[in-house]
LUMGURO-573859 format. One record per residue (C-alpha): residue number from 1; x negated, y, z; residue in three letters. Coordinates in steps of 0.2 Angstrom, whole numbers, plus 5000, padded with zeros to 4 digits. Layout:
REM LUMGURO-573859
pos NUM X X Y Y Z Z code Ala
...
END
This chain:
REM LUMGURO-573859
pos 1 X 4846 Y 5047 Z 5035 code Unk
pos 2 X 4854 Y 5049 Z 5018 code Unk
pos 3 X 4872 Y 5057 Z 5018 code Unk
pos 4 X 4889 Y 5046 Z 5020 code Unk
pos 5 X 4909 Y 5047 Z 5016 code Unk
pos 6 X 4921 Y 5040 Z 5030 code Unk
pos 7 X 4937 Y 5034 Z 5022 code Unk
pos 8 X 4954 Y 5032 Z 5031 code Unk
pos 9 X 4969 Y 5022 Z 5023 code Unk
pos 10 X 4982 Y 5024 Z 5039 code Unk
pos 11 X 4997 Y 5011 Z 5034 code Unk
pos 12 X 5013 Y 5007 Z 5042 code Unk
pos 13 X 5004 Y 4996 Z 5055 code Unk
pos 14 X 4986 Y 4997 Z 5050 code Unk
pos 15 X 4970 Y 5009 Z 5049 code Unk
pos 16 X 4957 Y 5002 Z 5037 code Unk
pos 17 X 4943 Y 5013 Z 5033 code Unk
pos 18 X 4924 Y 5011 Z 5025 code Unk
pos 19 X 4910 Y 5022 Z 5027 code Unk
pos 20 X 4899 Y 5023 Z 5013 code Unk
pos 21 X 4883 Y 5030 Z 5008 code Unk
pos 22 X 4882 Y 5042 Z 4994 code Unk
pos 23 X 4865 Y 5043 Z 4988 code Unk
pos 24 X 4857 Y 5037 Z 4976 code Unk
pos 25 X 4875 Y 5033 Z 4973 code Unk
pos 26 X 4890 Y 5027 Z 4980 code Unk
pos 27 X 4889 Y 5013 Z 4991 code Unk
pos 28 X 4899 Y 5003 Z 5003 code Unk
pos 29 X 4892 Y 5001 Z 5020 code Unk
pos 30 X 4903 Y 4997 Z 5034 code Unk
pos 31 X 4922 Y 4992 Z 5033 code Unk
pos 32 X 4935 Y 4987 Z 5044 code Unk
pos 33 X 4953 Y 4988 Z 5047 code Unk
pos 34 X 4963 Y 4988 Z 5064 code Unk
pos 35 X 4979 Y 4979 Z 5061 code Unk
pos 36 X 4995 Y 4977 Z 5070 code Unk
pos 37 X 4994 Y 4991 Z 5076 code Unk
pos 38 X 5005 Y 4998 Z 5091 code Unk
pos 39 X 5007 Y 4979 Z 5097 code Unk
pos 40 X 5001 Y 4969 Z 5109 code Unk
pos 41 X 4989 Y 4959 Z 5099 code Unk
pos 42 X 4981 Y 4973 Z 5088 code Unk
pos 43 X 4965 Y 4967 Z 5079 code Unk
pos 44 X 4948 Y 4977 Z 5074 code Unk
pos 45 X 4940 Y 4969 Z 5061 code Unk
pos 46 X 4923 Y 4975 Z 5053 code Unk
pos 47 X 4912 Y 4969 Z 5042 code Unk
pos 48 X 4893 Y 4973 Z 5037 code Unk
pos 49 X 4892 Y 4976 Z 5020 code Unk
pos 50 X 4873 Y 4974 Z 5018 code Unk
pos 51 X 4873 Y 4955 Z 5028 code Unk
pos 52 X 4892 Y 4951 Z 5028 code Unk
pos 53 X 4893 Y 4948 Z 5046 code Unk
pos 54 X 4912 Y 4949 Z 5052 code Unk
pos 55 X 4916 Y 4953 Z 5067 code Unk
pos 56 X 4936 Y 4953 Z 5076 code Unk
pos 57 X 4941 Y 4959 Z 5092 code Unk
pos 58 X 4958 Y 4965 Z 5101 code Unk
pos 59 X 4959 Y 4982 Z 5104 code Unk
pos 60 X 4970 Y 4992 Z 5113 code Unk
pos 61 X 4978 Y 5005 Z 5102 code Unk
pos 62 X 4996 Y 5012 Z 5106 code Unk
pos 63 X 4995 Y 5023 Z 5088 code Unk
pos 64 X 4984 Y 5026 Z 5072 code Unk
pos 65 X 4976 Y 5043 Z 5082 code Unk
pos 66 X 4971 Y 5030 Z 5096 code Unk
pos 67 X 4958 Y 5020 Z 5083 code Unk
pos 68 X 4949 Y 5036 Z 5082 code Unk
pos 69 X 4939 Y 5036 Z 5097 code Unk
pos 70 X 4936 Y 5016 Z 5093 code Unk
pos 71 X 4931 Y 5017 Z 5077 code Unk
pos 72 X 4919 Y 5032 Z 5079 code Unk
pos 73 X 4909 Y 5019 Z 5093 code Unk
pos 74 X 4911 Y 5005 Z 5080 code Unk
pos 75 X 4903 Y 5018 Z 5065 code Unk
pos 76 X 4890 Y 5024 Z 5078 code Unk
pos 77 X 4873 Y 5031 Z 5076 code Unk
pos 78 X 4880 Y 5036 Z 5058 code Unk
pos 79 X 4894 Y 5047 Z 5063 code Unk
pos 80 X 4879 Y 5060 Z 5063 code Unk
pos 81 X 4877 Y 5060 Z 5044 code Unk
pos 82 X 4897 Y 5060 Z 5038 code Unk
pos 83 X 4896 Y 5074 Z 5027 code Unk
pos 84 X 4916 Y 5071 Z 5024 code Unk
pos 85 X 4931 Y 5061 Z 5029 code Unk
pos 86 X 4943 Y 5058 Z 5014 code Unk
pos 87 X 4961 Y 5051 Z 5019 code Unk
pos 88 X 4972 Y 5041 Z 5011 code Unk
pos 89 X 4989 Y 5053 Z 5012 code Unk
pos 90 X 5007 Y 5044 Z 5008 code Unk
pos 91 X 5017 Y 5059 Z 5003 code Unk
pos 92 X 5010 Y 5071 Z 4991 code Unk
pos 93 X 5027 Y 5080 Z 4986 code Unk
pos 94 X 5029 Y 5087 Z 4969 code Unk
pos 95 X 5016 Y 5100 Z 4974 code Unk
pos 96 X 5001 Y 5089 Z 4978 code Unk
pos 97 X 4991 Y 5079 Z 4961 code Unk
pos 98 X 4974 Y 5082 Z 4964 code Unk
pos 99 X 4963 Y 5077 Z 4977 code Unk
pos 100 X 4963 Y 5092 Z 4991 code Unk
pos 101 X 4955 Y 5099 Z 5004 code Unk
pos 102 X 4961 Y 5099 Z 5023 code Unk
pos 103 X 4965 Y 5115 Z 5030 code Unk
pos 104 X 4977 Y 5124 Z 5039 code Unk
pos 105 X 4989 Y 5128 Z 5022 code Unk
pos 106 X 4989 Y 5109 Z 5015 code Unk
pos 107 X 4991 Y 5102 Z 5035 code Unk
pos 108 X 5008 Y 5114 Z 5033 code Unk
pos 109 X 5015 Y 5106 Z 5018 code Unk
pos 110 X 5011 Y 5090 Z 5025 code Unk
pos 111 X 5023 Y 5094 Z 5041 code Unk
pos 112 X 5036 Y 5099 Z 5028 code Unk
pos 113 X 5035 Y 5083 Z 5020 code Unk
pos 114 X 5036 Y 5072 Z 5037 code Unk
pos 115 X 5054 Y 5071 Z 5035 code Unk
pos 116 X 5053 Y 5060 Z 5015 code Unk
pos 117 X 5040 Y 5049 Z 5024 code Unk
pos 118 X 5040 Y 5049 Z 5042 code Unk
pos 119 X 5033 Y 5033 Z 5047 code Unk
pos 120 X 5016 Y 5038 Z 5037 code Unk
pos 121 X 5015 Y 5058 Z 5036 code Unk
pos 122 X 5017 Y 5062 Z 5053 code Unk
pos 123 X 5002 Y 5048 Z 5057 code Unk
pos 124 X 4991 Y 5052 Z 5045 code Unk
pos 125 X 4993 Y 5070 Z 5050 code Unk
pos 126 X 4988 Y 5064 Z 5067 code Unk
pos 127 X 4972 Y 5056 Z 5061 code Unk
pos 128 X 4966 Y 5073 Z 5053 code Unk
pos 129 X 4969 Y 5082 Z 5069 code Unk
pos 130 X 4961 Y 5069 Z 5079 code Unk
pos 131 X 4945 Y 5069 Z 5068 code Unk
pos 132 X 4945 Y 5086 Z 5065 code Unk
pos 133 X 4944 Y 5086 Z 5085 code Unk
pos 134 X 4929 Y 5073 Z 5083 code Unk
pos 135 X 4921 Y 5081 Z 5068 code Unk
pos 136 X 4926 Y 5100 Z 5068 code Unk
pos 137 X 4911 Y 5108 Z 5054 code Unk
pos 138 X 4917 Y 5091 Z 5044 code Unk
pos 139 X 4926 Y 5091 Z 5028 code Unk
pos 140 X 4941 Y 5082 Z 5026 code Unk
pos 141 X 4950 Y 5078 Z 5009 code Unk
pos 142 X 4967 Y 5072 Z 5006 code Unk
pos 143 X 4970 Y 5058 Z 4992 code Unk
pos 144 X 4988 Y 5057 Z 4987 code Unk
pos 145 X 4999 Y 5039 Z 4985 code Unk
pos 146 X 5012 Y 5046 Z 4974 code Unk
pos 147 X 5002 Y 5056 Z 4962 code Unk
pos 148 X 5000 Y 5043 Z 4950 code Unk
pos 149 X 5020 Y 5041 Z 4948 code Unk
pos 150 X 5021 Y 5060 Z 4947 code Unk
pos 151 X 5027 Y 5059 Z 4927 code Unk
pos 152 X 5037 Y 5047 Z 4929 code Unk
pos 153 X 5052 Y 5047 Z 4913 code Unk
pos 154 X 5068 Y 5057 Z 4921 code Unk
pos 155 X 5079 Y 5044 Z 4918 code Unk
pos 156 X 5066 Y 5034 Z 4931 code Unk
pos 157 X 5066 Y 5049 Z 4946 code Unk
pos 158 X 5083 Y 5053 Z 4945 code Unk
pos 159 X 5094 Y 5045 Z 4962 code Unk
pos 160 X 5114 Y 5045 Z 4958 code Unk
pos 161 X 5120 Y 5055 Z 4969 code Unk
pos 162 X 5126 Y 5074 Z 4970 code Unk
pos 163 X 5115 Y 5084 Z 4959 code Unk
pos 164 X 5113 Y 5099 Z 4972 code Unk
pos 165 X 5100 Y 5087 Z 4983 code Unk
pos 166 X 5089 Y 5085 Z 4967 code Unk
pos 167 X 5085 Y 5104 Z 4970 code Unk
pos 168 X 5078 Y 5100 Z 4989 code Unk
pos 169 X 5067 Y 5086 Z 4982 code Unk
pos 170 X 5080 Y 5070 Z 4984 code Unk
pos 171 X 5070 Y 5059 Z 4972 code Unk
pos 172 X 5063 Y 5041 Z 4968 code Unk
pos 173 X 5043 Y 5047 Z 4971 code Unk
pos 174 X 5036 Y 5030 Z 4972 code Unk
pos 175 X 5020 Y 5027 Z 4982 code Unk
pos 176 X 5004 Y 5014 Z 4985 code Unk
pos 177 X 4998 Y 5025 Z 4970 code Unk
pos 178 X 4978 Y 5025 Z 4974 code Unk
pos 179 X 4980 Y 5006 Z 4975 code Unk
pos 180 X 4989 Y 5006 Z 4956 code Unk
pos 181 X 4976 Y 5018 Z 4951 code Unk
pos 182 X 4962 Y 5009 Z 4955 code Unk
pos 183 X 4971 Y 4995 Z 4948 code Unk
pos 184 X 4974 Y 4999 Z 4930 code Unk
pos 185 X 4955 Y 5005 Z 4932 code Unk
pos 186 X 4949 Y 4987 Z 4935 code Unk
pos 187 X 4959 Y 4979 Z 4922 code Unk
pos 188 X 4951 Y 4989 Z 4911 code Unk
pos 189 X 4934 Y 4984 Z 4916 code Unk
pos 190 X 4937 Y 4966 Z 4917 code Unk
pos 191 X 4951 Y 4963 Z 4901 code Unk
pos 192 X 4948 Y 4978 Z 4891 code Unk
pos 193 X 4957 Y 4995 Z 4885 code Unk
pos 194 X 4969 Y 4984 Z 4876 code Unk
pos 195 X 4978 Y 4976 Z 4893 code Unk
pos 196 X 4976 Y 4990 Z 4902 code Unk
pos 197 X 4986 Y 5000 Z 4890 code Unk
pos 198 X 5000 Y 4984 Z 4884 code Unk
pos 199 X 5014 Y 4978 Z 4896 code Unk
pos 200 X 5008 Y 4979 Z 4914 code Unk
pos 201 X 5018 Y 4976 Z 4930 code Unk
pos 202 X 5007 Y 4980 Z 4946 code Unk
pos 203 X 5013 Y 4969 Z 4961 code Unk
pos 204 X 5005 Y 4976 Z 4978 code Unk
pos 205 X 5010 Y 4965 Z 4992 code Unk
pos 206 X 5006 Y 4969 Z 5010 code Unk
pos 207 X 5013 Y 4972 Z 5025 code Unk
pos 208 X 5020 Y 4986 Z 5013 code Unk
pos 209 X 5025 Y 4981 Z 4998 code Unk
pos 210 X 5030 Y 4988 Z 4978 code Unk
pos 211 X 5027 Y 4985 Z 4962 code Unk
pos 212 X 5026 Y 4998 Z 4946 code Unk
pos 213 X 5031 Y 4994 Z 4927 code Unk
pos 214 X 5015 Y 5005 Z 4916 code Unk
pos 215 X 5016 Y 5005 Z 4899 code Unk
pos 216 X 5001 Y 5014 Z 4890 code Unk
pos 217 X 4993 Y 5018 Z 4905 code Unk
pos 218 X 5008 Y 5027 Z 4910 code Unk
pos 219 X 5021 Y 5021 Z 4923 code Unk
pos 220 X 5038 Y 5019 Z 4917 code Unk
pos 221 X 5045 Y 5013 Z 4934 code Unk
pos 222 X 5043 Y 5007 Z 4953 code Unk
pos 223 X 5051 Y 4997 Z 4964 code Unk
pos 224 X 5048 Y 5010 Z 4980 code Unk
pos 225 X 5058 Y 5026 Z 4979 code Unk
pos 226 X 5063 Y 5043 Z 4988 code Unk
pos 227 X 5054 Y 5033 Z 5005 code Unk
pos 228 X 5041 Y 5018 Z 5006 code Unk
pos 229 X 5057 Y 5009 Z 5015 code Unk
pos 230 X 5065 Y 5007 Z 4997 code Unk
pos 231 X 5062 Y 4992 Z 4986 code Unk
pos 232 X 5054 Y 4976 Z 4989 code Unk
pos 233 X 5057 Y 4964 Z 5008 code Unk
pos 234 X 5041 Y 4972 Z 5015 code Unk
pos 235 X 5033 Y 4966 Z 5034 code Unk
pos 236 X 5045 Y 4977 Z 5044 code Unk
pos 237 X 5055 Y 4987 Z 5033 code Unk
pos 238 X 5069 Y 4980 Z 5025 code Unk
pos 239 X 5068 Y 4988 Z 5006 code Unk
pos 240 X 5084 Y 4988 Z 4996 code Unk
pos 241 X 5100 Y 4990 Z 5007 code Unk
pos 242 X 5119 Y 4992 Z 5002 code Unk
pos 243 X 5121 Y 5010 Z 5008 code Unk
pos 244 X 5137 Y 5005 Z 5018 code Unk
pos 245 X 5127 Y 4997 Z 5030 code Unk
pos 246 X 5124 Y 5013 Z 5038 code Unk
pos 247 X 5144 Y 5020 Z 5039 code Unk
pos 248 X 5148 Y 4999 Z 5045 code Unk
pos 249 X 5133 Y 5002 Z 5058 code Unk
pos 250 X 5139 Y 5016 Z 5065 code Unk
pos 251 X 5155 Y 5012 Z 5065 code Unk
pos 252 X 5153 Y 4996 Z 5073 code Unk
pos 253 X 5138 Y 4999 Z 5085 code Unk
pos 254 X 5136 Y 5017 Z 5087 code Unk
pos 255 X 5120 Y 5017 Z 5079 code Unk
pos 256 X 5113 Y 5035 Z 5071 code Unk
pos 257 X 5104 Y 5038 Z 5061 code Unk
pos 258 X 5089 Y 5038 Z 5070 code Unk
pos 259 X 5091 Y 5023 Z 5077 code Unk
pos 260 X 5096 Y 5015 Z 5060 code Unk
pos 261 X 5078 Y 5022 Z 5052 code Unk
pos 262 X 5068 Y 5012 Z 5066 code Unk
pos 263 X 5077 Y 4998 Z 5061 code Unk
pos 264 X 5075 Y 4999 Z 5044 code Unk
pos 265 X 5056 Y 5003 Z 5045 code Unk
pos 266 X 5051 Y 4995 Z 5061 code Unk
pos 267 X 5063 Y 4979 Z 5063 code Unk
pos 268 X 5067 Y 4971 Z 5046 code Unk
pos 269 X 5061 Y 4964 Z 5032 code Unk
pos 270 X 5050 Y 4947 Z 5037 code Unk
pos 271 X 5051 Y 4953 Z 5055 code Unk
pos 272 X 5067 Y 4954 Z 5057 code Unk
pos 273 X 5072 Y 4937 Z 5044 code Unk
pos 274 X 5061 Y 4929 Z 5054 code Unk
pos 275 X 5063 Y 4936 Z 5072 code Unk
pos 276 X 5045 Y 4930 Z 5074 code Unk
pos 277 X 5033 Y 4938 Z 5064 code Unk
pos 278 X 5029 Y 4951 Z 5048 code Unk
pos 279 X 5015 Y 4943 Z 5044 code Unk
pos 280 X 5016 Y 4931 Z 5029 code Unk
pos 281 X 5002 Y 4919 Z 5037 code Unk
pos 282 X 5012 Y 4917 Z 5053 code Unk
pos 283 X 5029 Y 4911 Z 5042 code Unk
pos 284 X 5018 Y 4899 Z 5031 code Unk
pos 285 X 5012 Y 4891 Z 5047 code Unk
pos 286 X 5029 Y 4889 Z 5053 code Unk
pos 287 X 5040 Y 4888 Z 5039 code Unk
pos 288 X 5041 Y 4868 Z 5042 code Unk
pos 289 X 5047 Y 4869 Z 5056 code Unk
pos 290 X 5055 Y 4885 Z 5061 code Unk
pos 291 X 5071 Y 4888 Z 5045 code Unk
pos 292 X 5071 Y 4906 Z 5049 code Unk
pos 293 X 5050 Y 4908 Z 5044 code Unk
pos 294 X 5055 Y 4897 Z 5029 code Unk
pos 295 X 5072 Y 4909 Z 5026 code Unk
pos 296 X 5062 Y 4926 Z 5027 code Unk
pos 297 X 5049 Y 4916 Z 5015 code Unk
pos 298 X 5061 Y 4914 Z 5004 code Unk
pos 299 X 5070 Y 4932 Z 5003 code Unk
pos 300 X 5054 Y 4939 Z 5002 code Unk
pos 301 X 5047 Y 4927 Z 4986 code Unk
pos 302 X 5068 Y 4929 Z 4978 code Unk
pos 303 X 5066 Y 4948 Z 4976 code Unk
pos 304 X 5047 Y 4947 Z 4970 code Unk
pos 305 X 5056 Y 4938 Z 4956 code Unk
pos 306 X 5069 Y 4948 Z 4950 code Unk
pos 307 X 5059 Y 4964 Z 4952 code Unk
pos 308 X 5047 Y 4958 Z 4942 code Unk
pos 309 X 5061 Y 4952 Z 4929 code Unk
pos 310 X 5067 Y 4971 Z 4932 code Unk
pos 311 X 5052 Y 4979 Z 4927 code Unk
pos 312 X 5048 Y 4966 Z 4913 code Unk
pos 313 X 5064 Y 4973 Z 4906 code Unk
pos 314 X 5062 Y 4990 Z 4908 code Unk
pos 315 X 5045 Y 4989 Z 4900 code Unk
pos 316 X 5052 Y 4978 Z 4885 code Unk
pos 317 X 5040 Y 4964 Z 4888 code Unk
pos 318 X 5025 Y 4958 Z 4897 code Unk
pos 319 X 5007 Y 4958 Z 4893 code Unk
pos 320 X 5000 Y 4956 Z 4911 code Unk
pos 321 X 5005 Y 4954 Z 4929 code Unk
pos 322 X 4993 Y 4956 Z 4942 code Unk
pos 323 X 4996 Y 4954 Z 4961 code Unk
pos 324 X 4986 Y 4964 Z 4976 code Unk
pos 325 X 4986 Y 4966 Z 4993 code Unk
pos 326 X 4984 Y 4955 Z 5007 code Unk
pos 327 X 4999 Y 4945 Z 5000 code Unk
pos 328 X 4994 Y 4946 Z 4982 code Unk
pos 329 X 4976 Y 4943 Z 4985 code Unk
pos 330 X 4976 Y 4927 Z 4998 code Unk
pos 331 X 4994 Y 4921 Z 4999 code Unk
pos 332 X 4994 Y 4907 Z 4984 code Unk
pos 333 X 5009 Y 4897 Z 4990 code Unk
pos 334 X 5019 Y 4916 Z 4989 code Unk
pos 335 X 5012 Y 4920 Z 4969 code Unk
pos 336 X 5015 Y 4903 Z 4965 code Unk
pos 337 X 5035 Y 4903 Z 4974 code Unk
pos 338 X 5037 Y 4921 Z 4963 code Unk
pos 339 X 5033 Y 4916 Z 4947 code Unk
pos 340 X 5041 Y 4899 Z 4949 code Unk
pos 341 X 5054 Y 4900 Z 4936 code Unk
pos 342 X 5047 Y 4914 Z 4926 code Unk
pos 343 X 5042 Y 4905 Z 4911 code Unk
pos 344 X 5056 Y 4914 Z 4900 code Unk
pos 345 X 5045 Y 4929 Z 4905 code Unk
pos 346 X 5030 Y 4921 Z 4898 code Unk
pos 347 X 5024 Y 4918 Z 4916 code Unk
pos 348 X 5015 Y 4900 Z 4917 code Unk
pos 349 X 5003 Y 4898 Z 4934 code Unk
pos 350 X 4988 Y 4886 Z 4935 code Unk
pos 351 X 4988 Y 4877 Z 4950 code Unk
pos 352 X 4969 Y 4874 Z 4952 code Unk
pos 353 X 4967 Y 4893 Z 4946 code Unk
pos 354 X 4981 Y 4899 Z 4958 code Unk
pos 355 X 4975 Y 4888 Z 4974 code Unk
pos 356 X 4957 Y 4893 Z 4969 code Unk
pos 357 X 4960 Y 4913 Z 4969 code Unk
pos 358 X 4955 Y 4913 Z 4953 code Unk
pos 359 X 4952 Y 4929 Z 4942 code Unk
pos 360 X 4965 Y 4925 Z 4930 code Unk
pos 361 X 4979 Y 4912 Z 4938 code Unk
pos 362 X 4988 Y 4908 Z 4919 code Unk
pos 363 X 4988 Y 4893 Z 4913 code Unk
pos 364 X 4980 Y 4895 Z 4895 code Unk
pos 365 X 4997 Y 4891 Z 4888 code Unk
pos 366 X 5005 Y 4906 Z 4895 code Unk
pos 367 X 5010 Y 4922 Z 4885 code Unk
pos 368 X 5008 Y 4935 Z 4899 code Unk
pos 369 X 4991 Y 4936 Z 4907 code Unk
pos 370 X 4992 Y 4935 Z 4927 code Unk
pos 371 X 4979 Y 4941 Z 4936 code Unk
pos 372 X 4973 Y 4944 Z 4956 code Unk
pos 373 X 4960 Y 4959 Z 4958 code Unk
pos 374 X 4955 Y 4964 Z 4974 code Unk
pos 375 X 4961 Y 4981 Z 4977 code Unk
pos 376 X 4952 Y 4994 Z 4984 code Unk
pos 377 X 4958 Y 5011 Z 4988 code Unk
pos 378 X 4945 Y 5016 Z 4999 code Unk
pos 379 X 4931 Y 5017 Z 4984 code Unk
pos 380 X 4943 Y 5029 Z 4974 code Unk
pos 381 X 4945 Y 5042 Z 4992 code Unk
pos 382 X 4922 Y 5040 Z 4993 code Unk
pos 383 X 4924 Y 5046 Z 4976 code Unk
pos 384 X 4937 Y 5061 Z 4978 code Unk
pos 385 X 4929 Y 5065 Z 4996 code Unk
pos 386 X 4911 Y 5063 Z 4990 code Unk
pos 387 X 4916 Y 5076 Z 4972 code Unk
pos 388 X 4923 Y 5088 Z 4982 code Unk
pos 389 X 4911 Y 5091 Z 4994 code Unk
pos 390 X 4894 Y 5091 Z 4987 code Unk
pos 391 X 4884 Y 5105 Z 4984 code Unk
END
């Protein structure tokens, strides 16, 4: 049997992961994704790459380290050819760039990191020791979310308050960065070198959501900033907040701090509008009959909009937008909702195009290009995780 790559993308209330076979070169053969995560009604999804088959059941998983011991029955007879395991890694610092090997130095710097990101570090940490439990004499590589903002302009990591916090890493990082990455590669492909290096604003929707302004290939800006709570109404987490909130909280209710980071990662954003559901095909469903799955709908698509008027503003124009993630890629009534009104942007959707999925979703009369591509994160950790590792 030919040698494979496990990838694993831990998210705030998911686990996808692919396995792929690396010879004659890299190719997809397995994926699947556990979602929801911690609940009740967590999901394992896979699918057969070779015939397409799909198969979903309800799992029991209390935590991402729990969907080890599934998946590794799910991936099966296999397991005995990984040669490595590459991980997707939210925090990289401003140490981390580079793809990197696991060991006992790099799992170090990820514990000192847990406190910029701990609804994701301290998970994904997990998952390494758990597979490294599983796999001991496998190699595991960590990809890193916020290398590709690591150059971002000063004027776009710098946070307004007291300088003195700057020197302990207080900073806007910005993150879903192997998502952009593979991204901006794609545009490439599919519009050429001269849209992948005009006006771009990346939108990623998901459970988690951001967007990034890139300009030359380079991004200027992101919506996401010191944490992956910042930003964008995401699933669970509220994104921008009036910092008073916290001083009127504890004031009030007696909430600290700790309980006021659950709350903000754990019970807002769509969840909490909602009081229902995160998930956007839950609110859709409902939205004719329940105002407060119509309401979250309606925060959520309101502050797509002006970020994407922000970004188009700090870029000095547009060229393109494209959306991603489960949102961006399926969700037609939510694109259509956000660019509603955008037409002084250059924005004009196509309803056929848009309720089809289409590549591009424009109408030909439109300035800015808008496109939905597929992301896929995984294919850029195979690649890091199958580079380092051969020999």
């Amino acid at each position: 049997m030919d040698d494979r790559v496990l990838t694993i993308n831990g998210g705030s209330s998911s686990l996808k992961f692919a396995l792929f076979r690396t010879a004659p070169s890299l190719a997809r053969v397995l994926s699947g994704v556990f979602e929801r995560i911690g609940r009740g009604d967590a999901q394992l999804t896979t699918v057969d790459a070779a015939s397409g088959a799909r198969k979903q059941r309800g799992v029991a998983v209390a935590d991402h380290a729990a969907c080890v011991p599934i998946l590794l029955d799910v991936v099966g007879q296999s397991t005995s050819a990984v040669r490595a395991i590459g991980h997707r890694v939210v925090h990289g610092g401003t140490r981390h760039r580079a793809p990197a090997l696991v060991n006992g130095r790099l799992l170090a710097d990820l514990r000192a990191l847990a406190p910029f990101a701990p609804e994701h570090e301290l998970a994904e940490i997990a998952l390494m020791e758990a597979f490294a439990r599983h796999y001991p004499n496998v190699v595991q590589v960590a990809c890193f979310d916020t290398a590709f903002h690591a150059d971002l302009p000063r004027v776009a990591q710098l946070l307004p308050v007291p300088r003195r916090y700057a020197e302990r890493g207080v900073r806007r990082y910005g993150f879903h960065g192997l998502s952009y990455t593979y991204l901006m590669e794609a545009l490439e492909r599919d519009a050429g070198a001269a849209a992948a290096h005009g006006r771009v604003v990346l939108a990623h929707l998901g459970n988690g959501a951001s967007m990034a302004a890139v300009r030359d290939g380079r991004c200027i800006d992101t919506t996401m900033a010191f944490t992956p709570a910042a930003g964008l109404v995401m699933g669970t987490r509220s994104g921008d907040l009036d910092p008073g909130l916290i001083a009127y909280l504890a004031r009030v209710e007696g909430m600290t701090p700790e309980q006021f980071d659950a709350m903000v990662n754990r019970e807002s954003g769509l969840l909490g509008l909602s009081e229902t559901s995160a998930d956007v095909r839950d609110l859709l469903a409902r939205e004719t009959r329940d105002e407060r799955a119509a309401e979250a709908l309606a925060v959520f698509c309101q502050q797509a909009k002006k970020w994407i008027g922000a970004l188009t503003a700090a870029l000095g124009g547009l060229d393109t937008l494209v959306f991603a993630g489960g949102i961006g890629e399926h969700a037609a009534a939510v694109r259509a909702r956000i660019c509603d009104g955008l037409g002084h942007l250059g924005i004009e959707i196509d309803p056929a195009r848009n309720a089809a999925d289409a590549a591009v979703i424009s109408s030909d009369a439109s300035r800015a290009t808008v496109r939905v591509i597929p992301t896929d994160e995984e294919i850029l950790i195979a690649r890091a995780a199958d580079a380092l590792t051969k020999t």
